[in-house]
N, C-alpha and C positions, 0 to 999 in steps of 0.2 A: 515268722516273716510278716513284717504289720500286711501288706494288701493280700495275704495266704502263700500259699506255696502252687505254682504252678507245677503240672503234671510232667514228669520226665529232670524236674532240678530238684538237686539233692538238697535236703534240708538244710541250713546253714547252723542249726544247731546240734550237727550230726558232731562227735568230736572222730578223729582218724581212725580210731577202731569200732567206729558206727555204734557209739552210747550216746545217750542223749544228755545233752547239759542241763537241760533244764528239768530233767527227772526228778520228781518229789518237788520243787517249786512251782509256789501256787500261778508263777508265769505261763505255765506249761500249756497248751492250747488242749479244751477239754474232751475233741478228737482224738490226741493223743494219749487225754488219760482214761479213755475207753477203749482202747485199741487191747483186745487182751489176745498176745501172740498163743498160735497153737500150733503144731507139726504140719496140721493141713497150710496154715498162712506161711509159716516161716520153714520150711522145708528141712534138709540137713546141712543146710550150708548158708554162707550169707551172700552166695551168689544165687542159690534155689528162691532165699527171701525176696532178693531184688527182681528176679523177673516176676514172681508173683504180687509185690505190689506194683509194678510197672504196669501187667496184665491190669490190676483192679483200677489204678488212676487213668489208663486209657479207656477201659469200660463205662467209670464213672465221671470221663471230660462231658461238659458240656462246649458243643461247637456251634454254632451259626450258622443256619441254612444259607448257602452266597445261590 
């Protein structure tokens, strides 16, 4: 996503069964080619995985004192 991916919207290179398209291309954002999945991040399911990175991208927003 050129200005990043905000917290809580699905990545647009997610394809319908949550693989990534740009996998192995040198496109790929190098966040993503660090990201090394474990049973603790990605759980037993791919709804265990989404609230756990949910949990991580809310911990790790940055917000704006109003």
């Amino acid at each position: 996503m050129p200005n990043g991916k905000p917290a809580g919207v699905r990545c647009v290179q997610l394809t319908l069964d949550n693989r990534c398209q740009l996998f192995g291309k040198p496109e790929r954002p190098t966040v993503c080619g660090h990201l090394q999945p474990s049973l603790d991040m990605c759980g037993a399911s791919n709804e265990e995985a989404f609230l756990f990175l949910t949990y991580l991208e809310q911990a790790t927003s940055f917000t704006t004192p109003t």
